[in-house]
C-alpha positions as CSV (number, residue, x, y, z in Angstrom):
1,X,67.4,35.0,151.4
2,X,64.6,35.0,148.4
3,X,61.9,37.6,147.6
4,X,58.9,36.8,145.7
5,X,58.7,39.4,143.1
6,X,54.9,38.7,142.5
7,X,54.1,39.0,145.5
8,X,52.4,42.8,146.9
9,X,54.7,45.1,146.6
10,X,54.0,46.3,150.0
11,X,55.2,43.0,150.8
12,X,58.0,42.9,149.0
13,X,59.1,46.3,149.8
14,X,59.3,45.3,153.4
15,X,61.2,42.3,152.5
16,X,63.8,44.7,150.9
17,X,64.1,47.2,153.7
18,X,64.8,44.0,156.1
19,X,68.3,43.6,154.2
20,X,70.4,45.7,155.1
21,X,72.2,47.5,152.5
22,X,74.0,51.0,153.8
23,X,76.2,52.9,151.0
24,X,79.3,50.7,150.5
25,X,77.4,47.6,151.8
26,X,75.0,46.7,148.9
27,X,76.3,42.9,147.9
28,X,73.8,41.1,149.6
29,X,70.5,43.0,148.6
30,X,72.3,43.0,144.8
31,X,72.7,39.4,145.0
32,X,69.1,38.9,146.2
33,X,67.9,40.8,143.6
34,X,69.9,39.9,140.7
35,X,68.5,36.2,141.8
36,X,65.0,37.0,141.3
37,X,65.5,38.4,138.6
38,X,66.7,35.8,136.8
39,X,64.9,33.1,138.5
40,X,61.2,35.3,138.3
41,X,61.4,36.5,134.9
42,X,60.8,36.1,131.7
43,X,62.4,37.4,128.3
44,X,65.3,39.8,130.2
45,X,68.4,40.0,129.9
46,X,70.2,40.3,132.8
47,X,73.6,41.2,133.3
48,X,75.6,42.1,137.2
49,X,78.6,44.6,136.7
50,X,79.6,45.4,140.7
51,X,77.1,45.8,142.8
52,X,74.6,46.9,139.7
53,X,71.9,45.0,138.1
54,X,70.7,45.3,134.8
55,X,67.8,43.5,133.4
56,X,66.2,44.4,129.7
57,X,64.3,43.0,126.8
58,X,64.5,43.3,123.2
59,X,61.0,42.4,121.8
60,X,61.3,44.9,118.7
61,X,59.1,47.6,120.4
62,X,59.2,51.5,118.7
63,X,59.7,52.8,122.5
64,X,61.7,51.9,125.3
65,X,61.2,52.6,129.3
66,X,64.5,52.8,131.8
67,X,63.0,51.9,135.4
68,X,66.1,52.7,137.3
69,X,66.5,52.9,141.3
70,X,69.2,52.7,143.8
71,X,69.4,49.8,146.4
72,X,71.6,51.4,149.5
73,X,70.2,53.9,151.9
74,X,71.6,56.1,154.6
75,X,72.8,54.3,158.0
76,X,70.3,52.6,159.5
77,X,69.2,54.3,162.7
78,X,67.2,51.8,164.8
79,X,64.8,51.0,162.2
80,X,65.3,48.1,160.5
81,X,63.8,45.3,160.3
82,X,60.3,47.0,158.6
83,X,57.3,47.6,160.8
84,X,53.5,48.1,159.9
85,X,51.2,50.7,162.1
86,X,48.2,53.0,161.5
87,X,47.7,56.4,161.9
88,X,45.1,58.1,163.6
89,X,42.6,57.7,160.6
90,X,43.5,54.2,160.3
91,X,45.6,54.5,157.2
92,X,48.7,51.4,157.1
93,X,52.2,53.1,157.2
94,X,54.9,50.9,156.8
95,X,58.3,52.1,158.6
96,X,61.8,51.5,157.9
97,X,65.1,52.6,156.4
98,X,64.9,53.2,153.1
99,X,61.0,52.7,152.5
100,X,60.3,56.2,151.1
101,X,64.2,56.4,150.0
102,X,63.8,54.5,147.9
103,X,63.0,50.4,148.5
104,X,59.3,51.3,148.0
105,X,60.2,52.4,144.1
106,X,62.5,49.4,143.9
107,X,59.6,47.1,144.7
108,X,57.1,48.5,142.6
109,X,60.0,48.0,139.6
110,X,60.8,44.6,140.4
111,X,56.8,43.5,140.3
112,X,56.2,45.3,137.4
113,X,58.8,43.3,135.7
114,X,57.6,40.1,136.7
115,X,54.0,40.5,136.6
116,X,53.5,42.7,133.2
117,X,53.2,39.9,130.7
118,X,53.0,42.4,127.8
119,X,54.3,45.5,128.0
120,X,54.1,48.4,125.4
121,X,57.5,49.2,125.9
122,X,60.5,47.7,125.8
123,X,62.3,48.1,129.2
124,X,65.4,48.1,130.7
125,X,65.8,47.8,134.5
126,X,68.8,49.4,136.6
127,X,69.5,49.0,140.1
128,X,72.6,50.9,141.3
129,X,74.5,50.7,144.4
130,X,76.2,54.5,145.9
131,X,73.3,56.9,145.4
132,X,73.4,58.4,148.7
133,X,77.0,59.4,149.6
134,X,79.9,61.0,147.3
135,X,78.9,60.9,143.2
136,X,82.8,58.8,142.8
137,X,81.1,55.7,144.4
138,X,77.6,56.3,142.3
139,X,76.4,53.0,140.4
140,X,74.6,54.5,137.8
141,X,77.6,56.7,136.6
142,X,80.1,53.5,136.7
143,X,77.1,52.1,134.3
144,X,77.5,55.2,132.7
145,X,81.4,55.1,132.2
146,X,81.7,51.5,131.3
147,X,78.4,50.0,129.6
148,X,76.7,53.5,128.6
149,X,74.6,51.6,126.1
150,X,72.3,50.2,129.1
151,X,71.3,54.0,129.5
152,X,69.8,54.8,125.7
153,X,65.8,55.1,125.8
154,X,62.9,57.1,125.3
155,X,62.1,58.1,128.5
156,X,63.7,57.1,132.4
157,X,61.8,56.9,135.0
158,X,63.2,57.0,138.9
159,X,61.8,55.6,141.7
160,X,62.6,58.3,144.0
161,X,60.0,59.8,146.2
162,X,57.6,62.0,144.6
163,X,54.4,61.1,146.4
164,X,52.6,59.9,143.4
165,X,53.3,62.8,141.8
166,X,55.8,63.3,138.3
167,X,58.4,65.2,139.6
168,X,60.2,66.3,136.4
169,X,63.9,67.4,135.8
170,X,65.8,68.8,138.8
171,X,67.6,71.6,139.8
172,X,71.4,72.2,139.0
173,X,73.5,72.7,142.4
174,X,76.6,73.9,142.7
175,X,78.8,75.2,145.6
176,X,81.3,78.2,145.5
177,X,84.1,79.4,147.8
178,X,84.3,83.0,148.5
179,X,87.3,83.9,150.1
180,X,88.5,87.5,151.3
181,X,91.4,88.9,153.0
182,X,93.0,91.5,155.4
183,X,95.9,92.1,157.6
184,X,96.6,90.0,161.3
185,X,96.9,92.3,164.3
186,X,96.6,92.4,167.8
187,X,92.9,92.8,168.6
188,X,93.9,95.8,171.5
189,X,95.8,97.4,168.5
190,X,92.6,96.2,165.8
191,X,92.7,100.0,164.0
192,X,96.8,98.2,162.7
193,X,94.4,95.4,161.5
194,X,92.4,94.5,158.2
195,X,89.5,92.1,159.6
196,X,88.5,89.4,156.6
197,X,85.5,88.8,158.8
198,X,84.6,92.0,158.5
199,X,85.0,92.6,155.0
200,X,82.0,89.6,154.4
201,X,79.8,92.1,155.9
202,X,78.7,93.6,152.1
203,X,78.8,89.5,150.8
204,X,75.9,88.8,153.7
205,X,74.4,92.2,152.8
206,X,73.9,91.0,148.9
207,X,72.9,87.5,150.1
208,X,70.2,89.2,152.4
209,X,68.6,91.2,150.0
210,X,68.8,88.8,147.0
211,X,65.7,87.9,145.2
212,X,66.2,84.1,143.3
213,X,64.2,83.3,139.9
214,X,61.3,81.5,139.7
215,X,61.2,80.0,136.4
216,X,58.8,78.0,134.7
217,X,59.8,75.3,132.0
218,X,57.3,72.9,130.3
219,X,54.3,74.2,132.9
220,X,56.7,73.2,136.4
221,X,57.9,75.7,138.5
222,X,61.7,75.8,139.5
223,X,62.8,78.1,142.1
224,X,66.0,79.0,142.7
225,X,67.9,79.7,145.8
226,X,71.6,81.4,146.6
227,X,72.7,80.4,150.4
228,X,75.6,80.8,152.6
229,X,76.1,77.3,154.2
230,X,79.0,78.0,156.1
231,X,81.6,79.9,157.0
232,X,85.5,79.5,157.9
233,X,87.7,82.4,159.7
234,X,89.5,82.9,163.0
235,X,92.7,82.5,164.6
236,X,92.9,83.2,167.9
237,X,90.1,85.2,170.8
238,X,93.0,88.2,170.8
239,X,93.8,88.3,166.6
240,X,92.2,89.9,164.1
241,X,91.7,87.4,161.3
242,X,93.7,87.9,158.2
243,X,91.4,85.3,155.9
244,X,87.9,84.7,156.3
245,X,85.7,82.0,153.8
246,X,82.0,81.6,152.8
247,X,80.7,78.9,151.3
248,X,78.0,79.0,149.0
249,X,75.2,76.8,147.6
250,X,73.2,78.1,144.4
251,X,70.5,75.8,143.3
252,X,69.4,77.0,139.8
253,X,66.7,76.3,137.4
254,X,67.7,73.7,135.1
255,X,67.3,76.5,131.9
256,X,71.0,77.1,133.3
257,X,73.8,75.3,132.3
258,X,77.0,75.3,135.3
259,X,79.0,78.7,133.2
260,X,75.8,80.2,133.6
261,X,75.6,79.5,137.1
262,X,79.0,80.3,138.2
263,X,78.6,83.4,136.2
264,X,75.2,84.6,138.3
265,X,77.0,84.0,141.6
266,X,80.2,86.3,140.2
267,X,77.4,88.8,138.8
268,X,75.7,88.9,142.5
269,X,78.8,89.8,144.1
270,X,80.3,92.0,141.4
271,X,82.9,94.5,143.1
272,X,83.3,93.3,146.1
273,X,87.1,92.4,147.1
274,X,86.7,88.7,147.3
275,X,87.5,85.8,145.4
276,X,85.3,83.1,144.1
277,X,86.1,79.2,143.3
278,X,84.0,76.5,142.1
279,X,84.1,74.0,144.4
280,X,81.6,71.5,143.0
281,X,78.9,71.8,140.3
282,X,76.1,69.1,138.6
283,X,73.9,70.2,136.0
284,X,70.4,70.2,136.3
285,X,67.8,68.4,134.0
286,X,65.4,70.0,131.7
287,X,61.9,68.4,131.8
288,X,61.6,67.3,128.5
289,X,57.5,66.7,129.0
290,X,56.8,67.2,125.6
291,X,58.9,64.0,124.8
292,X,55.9,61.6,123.5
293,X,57.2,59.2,125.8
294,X,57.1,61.2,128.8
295,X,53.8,62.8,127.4
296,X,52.4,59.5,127.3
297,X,53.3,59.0,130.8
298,X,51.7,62.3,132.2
299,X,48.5,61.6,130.3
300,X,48.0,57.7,131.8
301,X,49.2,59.0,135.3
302,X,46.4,62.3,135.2
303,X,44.1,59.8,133.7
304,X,44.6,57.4,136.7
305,X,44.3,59.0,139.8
306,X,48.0,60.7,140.0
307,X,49.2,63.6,142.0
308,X,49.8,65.6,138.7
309,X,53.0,67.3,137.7
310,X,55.6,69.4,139.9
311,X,58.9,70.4,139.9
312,X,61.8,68.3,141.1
313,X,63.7,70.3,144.0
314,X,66.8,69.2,144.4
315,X,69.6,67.1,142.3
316,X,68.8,63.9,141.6
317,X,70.1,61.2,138.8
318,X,67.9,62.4,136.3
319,X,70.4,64.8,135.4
320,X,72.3,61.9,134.2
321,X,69.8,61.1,131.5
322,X,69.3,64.5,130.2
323,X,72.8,65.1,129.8
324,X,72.2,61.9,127.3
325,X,69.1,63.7,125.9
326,X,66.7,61.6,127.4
327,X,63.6,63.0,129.1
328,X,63.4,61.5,132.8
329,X,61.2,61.9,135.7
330,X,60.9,61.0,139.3
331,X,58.4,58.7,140.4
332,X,57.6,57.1,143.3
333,X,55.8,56.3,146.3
334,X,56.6,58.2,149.4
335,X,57.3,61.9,150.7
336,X,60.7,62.9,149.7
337,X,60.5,65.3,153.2
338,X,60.7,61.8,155.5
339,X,63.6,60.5,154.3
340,X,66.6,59.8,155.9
341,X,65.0,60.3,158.9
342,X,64.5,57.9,162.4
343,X,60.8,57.9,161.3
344,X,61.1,57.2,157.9
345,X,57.7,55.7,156.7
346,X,55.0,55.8,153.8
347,X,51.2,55.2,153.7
348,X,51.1,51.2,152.1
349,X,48.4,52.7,149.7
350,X,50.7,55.0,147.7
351,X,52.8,52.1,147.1
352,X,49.8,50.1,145.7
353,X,48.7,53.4,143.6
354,X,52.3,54.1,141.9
355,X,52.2,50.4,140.9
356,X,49.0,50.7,139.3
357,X,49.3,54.2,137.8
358,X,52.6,52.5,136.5
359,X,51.1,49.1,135.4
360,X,48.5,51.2,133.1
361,X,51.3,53.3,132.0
362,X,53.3,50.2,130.8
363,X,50.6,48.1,129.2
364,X,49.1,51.2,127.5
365,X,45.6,51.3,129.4
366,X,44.7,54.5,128.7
């Protein structure tokens, strides 16, 4: 199969959600695309490592622009291949797996490259296979690991859904095990007990009452939230439990670094008998808007017809850059509240409006 990277990028995003490329299954949409790139481009390097492409040039330009998206989606769910329909105000939406997460960004990318004759910038182009399941099978950070010189820039930009709007930095994440214990008895004897369920009763209190930041870096708001997400105790209808486990999810502004976190969630639950592990943590990423890069960026995308500038809920790659000291942002076609799901779908005309807002951008219309 072929793709025709100038053609529309609605086009070609549908093209790209009709191959079928679930987490773990990404060889044939990477060799598709690592074909086009070098058979439709000009002046790019382009190099596979797995099931990664990387595509950049080296014109001599002051500034450089990472485009970087990831190819696989979640399972497909009976909707693949692509469909077009209207809604009710005869807007084109354009269904299928992976079209707001993220195939639609991936298009817009690939065009760019081979349509932009002279860009601004120099760019480099990553698209990474493993985004959407466990962070060990992750493209980007095998790029990272084993060729982190494709990752140095000025400014990243990924295509995940944002609606047209910059959504900069993310939120940290981290989850937490809070454990506590007591003593197993009969539950007709329960008083020659110590229930651990029980003794989560002040835990649930705190997490009740608690009242989460809301922080605001470089003009976007981050909110932060603390959340039990589930819970683990019981060992029989007629026992009183003598363990009993909550775990728990902190999102936290990205002003935090992960000590910080862990030591917030300790803080919350200071004297109460319990124990808390780290499970898992990523940092969050700062904004970094007041990079000229990424202020450059804001301005053309205001100055075009863009959604503005929001906070990024939720963990994303960005983080990735940051860590590095490189401002990033995520930008894309698509509401980031359809995907994954059966429905998944986008209105064709953001698709057309991030590729112009990003052609400007690129080219340095102002």
């Amino acid at each position: 199969m072929t793709i025709d990277l100038s053609a529309d990028p609605i086009a070609l995003t549908a093209a790209l959600v009709d191959i079928p490329s679930v987490s773990l299954d990404e060889k044939a949409i990477t060799d598709v695309v690592e074909r086009a790139l070098r058979e439709q481009t000009t002046g790019f390097e382009v190099v596979r490592h797995g099931n990664v492409v990387l595509a950049r040039t080296d014109r001599g330009l002051p500034t450089r622009v990472i485009l970087a998206g990831h190819l696989d989606t979640v399972p497909i769910a009976d909707n693949v291949p692509s469909r077009f329909d209207k809604d009710a105000d005869g807007q084109e939406l354009l269904y299928g797996c992976g079209t707001v997460d993220m195939k639609s960004g991936d298009a817009v990318f690939l065009h760019l490259a081979a349509t932009i004759a002279e860009p601004v910038h120099d760019l480099t182009l990553i698209f990474y296979d493993g985004e959407e399941i466990a962070a060990q099978h992750n493209g980007l950070g095998h790029i990272e690991r084993d060729l982190p010189e494709w990752l140095e820039g000025d400014l990243a930009i990924l295509g995940e859904p944002s609606g047209g709007w910059v959504e900069a930095g993310c939120q940290g994440t981290l989850r937490a095990r809070l454990a506590t214990t007591g003593v197993r008895a009969h539950s007709a004897r329960s008083w020659m007990g110590d229930n651990a369920i029980h003794r989560l009763a002040p835990v649930l209190q705190r997490l009740a009452a608690y009242q989460p930041r809301r922080v605001d870096i470089d003009g976007c708001l981050y909110r932060e939230g603390l959340s039990a997400t589930s819970m683990f105790a019981g060992v029989a209808g007629n026992v009183i439990p003598d363990a009993a486990e909550m775990e728990l999810n902190f999102r936290f502004a990205p002003d935090r670094d992960i000590d910080q976190a862990i030591g917030h969630v300790r803080e919350v639950f200071d004297g109460i008998d319990a124990t808390i592990d780290l499970v898992d943590a990523a940092p969050g990423a700062l904004p970094g808007l007041t990079a000229p890069a990424a202020a450059d960026l804001i301005a053309s995308v205001n100055g075009h017809g863009g959604g503005g500038v929001r906070a990024k809920y939720g963990w994303t790659d960005v983080s990735r850059f940051a860590a590095r000291g490189i401002p990033a942002v995520n930008f894309g076609p698509g509401d980031p509240n359809l995907a994954h799901k059966r429905d998944e779908h986008l209105p064709t005309a953001q698709i057309t409006a991030v590729a112009t807002m990003l052609r400007n951008y690129l080219s340095g219309k102002a």
